[in-house]
N, C-alpha and C positions, 0 to 999 in steps of 0.2 A: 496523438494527444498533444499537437501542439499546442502552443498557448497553457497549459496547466503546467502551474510548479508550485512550488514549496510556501509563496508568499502569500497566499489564499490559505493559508494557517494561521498566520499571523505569529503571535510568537506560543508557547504552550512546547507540549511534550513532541508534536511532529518534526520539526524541523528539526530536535535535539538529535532525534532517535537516528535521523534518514545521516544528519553528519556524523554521528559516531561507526553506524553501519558502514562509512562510507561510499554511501550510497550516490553515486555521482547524475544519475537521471531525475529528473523533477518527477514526484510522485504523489496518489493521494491515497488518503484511506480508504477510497472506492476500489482501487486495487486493487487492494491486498485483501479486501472482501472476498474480490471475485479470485484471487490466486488462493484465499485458502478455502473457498467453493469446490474448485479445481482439483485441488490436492485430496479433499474430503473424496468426491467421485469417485477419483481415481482409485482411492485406497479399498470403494467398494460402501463408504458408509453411506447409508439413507439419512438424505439431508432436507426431506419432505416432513 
């Protein structure tokens, strides 16, 4: 993922959140779509 970070937010609640997490990789909310997709699977729940 290179090339994508934080600044293609601009400013709003993204970049607040990923520095208080600190969250030190450049991240986007496509992510975290696809990480709580992920987790949903896993745990078994139907996500169709």
């Amino acid at each position: 993922m290179e090339g994508l970070n934080r600044t293609g937010y601009g400013s709003g609640p993204v970049p607040t959140i990923l520095e208080l997490a600190e969250v030190e990789k450049d991240a986007r909310v496509h992510d975290a779509r696809h990480t709580a997709a992920t987790l949903l699977l896993e745990l078994g729940v139907d996500i169709l």
